[in-house]
VMD Tcl script that draws the C-alpha trace (Angstrom):
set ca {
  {-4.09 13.42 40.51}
  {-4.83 11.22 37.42}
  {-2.42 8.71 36.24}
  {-3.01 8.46 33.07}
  {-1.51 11.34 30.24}
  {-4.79 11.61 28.38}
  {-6.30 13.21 31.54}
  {-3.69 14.98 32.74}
  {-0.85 12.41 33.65}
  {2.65 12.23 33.17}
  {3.12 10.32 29.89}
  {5.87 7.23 29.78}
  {7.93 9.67 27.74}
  {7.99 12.99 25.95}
  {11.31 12.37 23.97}
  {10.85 12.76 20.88}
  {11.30 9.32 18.69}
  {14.16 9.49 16.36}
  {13.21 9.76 12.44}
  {13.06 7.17 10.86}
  {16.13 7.90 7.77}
  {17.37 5.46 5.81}
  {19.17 8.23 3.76}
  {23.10 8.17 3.91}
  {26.45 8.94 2.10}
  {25.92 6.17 -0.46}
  {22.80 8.11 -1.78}
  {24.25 11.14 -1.61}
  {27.17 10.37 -3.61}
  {24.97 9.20 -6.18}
  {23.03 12.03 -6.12}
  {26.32 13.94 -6.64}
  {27.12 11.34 -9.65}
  {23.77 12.45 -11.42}
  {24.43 16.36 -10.71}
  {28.03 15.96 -12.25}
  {26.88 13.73 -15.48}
  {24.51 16.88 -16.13}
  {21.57 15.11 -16.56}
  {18.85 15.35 -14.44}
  {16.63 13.45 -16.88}
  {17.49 11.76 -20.23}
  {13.81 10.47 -21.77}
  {12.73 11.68 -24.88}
  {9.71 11.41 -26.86}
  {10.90 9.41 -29.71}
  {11.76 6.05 -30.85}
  {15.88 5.35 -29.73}
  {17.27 4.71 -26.60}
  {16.46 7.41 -24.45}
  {12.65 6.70 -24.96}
  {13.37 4.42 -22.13}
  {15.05 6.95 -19.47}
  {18.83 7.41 -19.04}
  {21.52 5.30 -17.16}
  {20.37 5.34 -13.66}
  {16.86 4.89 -14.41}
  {17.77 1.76 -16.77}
  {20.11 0.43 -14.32}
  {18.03 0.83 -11.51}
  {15.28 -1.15 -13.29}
  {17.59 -4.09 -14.38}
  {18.87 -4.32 -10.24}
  {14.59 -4.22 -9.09}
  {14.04 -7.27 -11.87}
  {16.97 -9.10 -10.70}
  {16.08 -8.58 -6.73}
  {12.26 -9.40 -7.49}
  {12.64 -12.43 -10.05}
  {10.73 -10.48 -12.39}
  {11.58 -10.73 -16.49}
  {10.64 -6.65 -16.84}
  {11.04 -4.09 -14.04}
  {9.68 -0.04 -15.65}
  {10.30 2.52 -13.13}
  {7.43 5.21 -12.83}
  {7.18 8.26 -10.89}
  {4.52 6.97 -8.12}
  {2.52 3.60 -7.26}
  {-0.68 5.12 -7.97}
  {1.44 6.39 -12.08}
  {1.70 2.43 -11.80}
  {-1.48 1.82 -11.29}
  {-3.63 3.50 -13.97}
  {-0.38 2.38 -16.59}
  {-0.86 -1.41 -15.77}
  {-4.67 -1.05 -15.88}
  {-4.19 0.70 -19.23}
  {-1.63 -2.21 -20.38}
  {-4.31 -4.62 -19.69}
  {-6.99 -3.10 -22.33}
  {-9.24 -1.94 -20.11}
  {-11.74 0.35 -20.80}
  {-15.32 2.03 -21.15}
  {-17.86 -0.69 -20.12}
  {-15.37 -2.89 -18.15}
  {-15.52 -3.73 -14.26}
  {-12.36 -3.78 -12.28}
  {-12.42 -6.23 -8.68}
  {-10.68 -3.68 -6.20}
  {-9.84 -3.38 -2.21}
  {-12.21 -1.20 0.03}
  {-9.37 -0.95 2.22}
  {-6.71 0.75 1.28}
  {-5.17 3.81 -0.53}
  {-8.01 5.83 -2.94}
  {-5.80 5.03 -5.94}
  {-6.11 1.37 -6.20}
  {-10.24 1.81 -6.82}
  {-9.69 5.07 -8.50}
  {-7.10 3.43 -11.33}
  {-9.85 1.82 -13.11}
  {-11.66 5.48 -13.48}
  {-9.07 6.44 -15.45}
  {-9.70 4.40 -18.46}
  {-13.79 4.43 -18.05}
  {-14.14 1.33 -16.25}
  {-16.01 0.82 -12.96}
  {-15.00 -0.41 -9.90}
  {-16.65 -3.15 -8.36}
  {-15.44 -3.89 -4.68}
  {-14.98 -7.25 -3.06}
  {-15.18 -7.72 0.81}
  {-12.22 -8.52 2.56}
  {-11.39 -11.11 4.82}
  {-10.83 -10.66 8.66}
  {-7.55 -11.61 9.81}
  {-5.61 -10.19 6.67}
  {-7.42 -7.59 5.95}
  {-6.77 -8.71 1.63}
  {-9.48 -9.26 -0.58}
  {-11.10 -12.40 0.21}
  {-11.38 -15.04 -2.80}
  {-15.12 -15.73 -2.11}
  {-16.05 -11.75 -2.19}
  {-14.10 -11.70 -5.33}
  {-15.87 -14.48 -7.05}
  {-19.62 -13.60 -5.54}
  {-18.62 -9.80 -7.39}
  {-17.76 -11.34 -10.86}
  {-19.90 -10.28 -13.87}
  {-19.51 -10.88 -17.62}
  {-17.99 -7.26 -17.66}
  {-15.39 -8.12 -15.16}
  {-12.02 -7.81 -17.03}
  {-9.61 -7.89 -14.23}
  {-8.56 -8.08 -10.07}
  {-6.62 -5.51 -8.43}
  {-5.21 -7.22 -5.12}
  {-3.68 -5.00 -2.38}
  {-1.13 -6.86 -0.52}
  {-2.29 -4.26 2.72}
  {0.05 -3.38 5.35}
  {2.56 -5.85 4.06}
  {0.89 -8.90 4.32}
  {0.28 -11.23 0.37}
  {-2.93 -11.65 -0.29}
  {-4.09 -15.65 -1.01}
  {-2.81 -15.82 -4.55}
  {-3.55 -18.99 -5.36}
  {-7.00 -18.59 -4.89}
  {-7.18 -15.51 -6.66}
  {-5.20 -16.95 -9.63}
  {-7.82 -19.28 -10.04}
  {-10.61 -17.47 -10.00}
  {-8.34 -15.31 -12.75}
  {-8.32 -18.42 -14.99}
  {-11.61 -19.87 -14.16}
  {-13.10 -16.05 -15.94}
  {-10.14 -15.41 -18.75}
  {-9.09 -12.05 -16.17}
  {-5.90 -9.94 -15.49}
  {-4.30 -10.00 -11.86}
  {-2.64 -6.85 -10.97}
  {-0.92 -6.39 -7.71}
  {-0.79 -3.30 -5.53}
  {2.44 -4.07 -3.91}
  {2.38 -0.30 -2.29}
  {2.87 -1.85 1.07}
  {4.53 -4.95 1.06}
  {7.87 -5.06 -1.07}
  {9.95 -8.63 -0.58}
  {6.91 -10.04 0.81}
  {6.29 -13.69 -0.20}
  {3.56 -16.20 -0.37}
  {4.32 -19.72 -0.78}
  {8.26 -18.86 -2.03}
  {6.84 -16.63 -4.59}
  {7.63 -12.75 -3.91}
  {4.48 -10.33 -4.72}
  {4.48 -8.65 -7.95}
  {5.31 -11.67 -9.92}
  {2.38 -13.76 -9.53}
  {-0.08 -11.89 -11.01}
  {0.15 -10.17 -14.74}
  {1.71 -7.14 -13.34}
  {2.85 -5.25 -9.57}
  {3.46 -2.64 -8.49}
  {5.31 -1.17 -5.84}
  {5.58 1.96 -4.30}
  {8.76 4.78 -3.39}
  {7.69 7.54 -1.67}
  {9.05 8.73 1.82}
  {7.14 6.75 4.48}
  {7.41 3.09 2.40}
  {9.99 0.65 3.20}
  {12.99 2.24 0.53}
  {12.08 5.45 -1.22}
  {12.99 7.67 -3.69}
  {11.55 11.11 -2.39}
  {8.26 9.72 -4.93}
  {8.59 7.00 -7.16}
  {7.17 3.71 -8.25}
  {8.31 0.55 -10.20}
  {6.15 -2.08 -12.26}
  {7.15 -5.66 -12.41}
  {5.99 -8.19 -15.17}
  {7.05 -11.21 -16.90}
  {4.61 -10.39 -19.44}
  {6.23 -8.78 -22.88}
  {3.43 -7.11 -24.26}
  {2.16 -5.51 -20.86}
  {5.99 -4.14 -20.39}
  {5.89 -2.26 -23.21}
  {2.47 -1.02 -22.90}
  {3.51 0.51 -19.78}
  {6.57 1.91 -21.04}
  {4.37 3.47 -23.95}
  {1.81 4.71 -21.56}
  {4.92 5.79 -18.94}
  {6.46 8.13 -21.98}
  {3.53 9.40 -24.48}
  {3.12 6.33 -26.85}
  {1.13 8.15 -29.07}
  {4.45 9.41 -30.33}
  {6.00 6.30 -31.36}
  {3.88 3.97 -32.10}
  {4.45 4.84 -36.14}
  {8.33 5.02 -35.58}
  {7.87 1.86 -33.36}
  {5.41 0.02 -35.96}
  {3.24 -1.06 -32.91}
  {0.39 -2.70 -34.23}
  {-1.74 -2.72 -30.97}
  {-1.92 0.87 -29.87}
  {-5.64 0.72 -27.34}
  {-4.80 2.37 -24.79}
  {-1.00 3.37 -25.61}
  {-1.60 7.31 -25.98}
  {0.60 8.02 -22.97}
  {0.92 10.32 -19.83}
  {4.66 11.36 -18.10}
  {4.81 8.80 -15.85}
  {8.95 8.86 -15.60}
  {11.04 8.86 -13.01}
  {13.87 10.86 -12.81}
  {17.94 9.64 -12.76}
  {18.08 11.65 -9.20}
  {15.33 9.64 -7.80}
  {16.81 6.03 -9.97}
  {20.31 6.81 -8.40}
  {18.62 6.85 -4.97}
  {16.49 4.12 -5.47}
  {19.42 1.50 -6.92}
  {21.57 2.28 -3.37}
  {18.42 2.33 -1.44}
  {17.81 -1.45 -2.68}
  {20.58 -2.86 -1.43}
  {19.39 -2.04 1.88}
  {16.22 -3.16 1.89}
  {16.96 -6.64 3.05}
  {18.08 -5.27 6.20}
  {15.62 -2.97 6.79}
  {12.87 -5.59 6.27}
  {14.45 -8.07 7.95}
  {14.22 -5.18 11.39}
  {10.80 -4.68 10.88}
  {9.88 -7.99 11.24}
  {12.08 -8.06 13.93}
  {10.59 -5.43 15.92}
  {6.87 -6.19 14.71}
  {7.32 -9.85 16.00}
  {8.69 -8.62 19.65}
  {5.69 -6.12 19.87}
  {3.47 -8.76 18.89}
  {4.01 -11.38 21.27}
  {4.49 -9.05 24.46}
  {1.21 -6.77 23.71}
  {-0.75 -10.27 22.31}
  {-0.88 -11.12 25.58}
  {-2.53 -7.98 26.79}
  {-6.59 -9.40 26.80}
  {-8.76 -7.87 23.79}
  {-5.88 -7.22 22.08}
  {-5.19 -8.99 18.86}
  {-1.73 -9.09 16.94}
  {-1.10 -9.42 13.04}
  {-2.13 -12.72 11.63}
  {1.18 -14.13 9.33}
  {-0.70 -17.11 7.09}
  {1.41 -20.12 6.53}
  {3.95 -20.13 3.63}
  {3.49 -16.31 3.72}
  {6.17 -13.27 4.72}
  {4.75 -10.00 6.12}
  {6.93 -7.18 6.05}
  {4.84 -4.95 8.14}
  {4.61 -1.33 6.30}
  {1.99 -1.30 9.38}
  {1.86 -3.38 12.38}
  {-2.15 -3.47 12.45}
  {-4.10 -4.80 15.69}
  {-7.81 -5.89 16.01}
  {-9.16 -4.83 19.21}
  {-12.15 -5.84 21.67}
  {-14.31 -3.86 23.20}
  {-15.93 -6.11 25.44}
  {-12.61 -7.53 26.53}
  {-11.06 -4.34 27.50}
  {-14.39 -2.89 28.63}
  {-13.44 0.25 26.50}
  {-13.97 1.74 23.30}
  {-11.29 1.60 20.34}
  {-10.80 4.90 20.07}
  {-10.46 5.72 23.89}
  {-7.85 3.03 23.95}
  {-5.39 4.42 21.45}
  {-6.07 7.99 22.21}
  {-4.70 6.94 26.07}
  {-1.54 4.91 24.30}
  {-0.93 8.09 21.89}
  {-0.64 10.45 25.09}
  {1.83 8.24 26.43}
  {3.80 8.45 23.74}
  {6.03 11.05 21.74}
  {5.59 11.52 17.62}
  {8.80 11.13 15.81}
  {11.14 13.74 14.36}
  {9.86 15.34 10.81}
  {6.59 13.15 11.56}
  {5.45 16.15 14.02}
  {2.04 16.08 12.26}
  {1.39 12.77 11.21}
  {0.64 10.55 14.30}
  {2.02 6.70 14.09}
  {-0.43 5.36 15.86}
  {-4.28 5.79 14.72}
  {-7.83 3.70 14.62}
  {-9.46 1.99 11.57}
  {-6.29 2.19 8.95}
  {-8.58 2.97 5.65}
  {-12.27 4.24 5.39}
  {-14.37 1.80 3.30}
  {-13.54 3.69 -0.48}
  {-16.92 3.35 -1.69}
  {-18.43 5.86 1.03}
  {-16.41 8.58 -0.54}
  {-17.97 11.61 -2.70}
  {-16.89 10.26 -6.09}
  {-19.04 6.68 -5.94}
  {-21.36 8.10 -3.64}
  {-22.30 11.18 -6.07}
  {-21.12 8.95 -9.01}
  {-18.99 11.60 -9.98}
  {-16.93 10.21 -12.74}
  {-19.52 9.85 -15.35}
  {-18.00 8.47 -18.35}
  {-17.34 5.18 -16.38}
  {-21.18 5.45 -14.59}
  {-22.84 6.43 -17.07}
  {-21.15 5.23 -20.33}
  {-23.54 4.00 -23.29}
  {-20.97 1.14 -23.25}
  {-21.92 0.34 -19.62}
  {-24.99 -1.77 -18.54}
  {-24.41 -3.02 -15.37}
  {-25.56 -2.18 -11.87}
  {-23.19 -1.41 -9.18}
  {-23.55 -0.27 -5.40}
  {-21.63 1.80 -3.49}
  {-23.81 1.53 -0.71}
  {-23.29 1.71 3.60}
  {-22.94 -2.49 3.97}
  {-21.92 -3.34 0.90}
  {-18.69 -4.97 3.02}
  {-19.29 -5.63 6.20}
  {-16.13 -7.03 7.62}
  {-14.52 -3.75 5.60}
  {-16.83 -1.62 7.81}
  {-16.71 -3.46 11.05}
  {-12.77 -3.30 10.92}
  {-12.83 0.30 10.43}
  {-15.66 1.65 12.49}
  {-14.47 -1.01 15.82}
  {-11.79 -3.61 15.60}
  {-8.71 -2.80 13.54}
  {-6.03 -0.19 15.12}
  {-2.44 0.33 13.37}
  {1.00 1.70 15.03}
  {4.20 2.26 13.29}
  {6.56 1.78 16.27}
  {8.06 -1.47 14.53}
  {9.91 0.88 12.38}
  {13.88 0.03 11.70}
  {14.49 3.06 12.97}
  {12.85 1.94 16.92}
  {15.99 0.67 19.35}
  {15.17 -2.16 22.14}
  {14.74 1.05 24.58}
  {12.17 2.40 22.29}
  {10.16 -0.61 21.93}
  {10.48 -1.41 26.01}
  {8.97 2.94 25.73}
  {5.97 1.22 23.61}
  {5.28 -1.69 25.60}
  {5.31 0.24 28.69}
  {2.82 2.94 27.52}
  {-0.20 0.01 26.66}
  {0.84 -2.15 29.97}
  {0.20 1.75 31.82}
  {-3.00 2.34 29.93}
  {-4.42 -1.54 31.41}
  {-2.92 -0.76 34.46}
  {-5.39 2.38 34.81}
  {-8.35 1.10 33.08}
  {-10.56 2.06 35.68}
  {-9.30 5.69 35.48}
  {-10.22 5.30 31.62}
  {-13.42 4.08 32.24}
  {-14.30 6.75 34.70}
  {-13.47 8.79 31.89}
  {-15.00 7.47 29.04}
  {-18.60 7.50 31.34}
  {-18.30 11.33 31.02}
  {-17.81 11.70 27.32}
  {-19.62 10.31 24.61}
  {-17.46 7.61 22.57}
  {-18.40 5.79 19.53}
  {-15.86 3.07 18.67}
}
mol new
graphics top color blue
foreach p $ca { graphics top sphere $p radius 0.5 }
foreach p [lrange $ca 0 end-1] q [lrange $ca 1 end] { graphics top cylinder $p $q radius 0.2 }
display resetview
């Protein structure tokens, strides 16, 4: 009789993990506030007060400024809204290149499409898995206009470095703060060291709003570029007398005073809720870091990680296993968690390299590829990022069980399920001899 769950074992548990719900009666009865008020939604499309939302929205921008340290907070309806408005606040267009992440979410390489620019991607480096400095620089061109940073998984990417490169070529920072709100690097919180962040509210991040997004600057004239391109500029900038109007016809990018009245209650709680990931992350870390081949989270000096993933590197030859086989073995030893049913917290690889997808591939987009304004030469090819492609095809691995919502038991659950999977490594071999396994 096998021991292990993968081949027909009984698994450490089969309890269910609780969902992870951050939602309680202070969002409701804000929610209830909004219903009662009668509006839902309070923007309009011309030049007064309401071009910039209603109460909630306003107030709930004014309490993410004064919690980040940034001068402007503009409240969108998603990250990736947040995205293509801050790359369309910092002029950028047909002909332009754009430094972006191969690993990580499709919209932070896609933004740049938008607006007819192309995406150039930068390798990343090992331990972090941020864009290194010395990619970025190596990928810098004459059309370069700008560097789109993803702090991934919650850890800041080496922002000094990048800020100098940023001078060095007269470009535009903008942060993808998706995964990482409250994270710092050197005192300074993401999304106010570059020219603009961005950070993301949808159900699985840190806080959320249902969907949602907010932009941070301390840059005037990139606020209210967004706010023109959050809310159809093109119908204001007469009534407005805006004399720089590239780029300002606008999209509905605007979140709602339901999701705002969430979001300001859901704030206030995000200290705490950080502050147990970390927790949690740092206890899993240093009990499974000693497990051989496997490699915790790297936390640079001076910087804060606030773990949207907790994201191992693993080693083949050490555990004298593949990846995959691994963390298929852990999985079966462990339940999924309420409402997650079919999204597994615990996978291989985190983000395939961007660049090997259809759209740059195929060059799909072809007013940024093959613009009259564009005459540069860009590759999308397999290798173009090797460390990006050796992470994902072998080393890197990512589990969510450092969630706020995991109790001491749970994590003991977690710890127990890898310690069982070394403990029967033999059994796995045995196994993995009679299938065919690739990472």
């Amino acid at each position: 009789m096998p021991n292990l769950a993968l081949l027909g074992g009984k698994p450490v548990r089969s309890e269910m993990f609780a969902h992870d719900n951050s939602i309680g009666e202070e969002e409701k009865q804000a929610v209830i506030r909004v219903l009662e008020s009668g509006n839902l939604s309070q923007y309009v499309g011309s030049w007064n007060k309401d071009f910039f939302g209603g109460p909630f929205v306003r107030q709930f921008e004014k309490d993410w400024a004064e919690s980040s340290g940034a001068e402007f907070s503009i409240a969108v309806n998603s990250n990736t809204s947040g995205l293509y408005a801050c790359i369309g606040a910092c002029d950028i267009g047909p002909g332009d290149e754009v430094i972006v992440s191969p690993y990580t979410m499709t919209a932070g390489a896609i933004a740049p499409l938008i607006y007819g620019a192309v995406p150039v991607f930068a390798d990343i480096e090992e331990d972090t898995f941020c864009l290194d400095p010395k990619s970025i620089e190596a990928n810098i061109t004459p059309r370069t206009k700008a560097i789109l940073v993803v702090h991934i998984c919650g850890h800041p990417t080496e922002m000094d470095e990048v800020m100098s490169i940023a001078k060095k070529h007269n470009l535009k920072v903008i942060e993808d703060c998706a995964q990482s709100p409250m994270s710092t690097y050197k005192g300074r919180k993401v999304g106010t060291i570059g020219d603009a962040g961005i950070f993301s509210l949808n159900y699985h991040k840190h806080i959320h709003t249902g969907e949602g997004g907010m932009i941070t600057t301390n840059d005037p004239v990139i606020a209210e570029k967004v706010q023109l391109i959050r809310n159809h500029g093109e119908a204001v900038v007469e009534g407005k007398k805006t004399k720089d109007i590239y780029n300002t016809f606008g999209f509905n990018y605007r979140m709602t005073e339901m999701e705002a009245a969430v979001g300001i209650e859901q704030l206030k709680k995000m200290p705490e809720l950080i502050e147990k990931r970390i927790s949690n992350a740092n206890y899993l870390s240093k009990i499974l870091g000693e497990l051989p081949g496997i490699i915790p989270p790297v936390v640079k000096e001076g910087c804060k990680h606030v773990y949207y993933q907790q994201t191992f590197k693993f080693k083949k030859d050490i555990v004298g296993v593949a990846r995959n086989t691994f963390v298929d073995a852990v999985k079966a030893e462990l339940p999924l968690m309420k409402l997650r049913e079919s999204t597994p917290i615990m996978g291989v690889g985190f983000a395939p390299p961007l660049y090997l997808q259809p759209i740059y591939q195929q060059r799909l987009h072809k007013c940024s590829f093959n613009c009259p304004r564009y005459d540069g030469q860009v590759s999308y090819e397999k290798g173009l990022c090797p460390v990006t492609e050796r992470m994902y095809y072998e080393e890197v691995f990512t589990h969510e069980y450092m969630r706020p919502c995991f109790s001491k038991r749970d994590l003991e659950t977690v710890i127990n399920a890898y310690e069982k999977v070394y403990q029967n490594l033999d059994e796995l071999k045995e196994y993995e001899a009679k299938n065919i396994v690739i990472a």
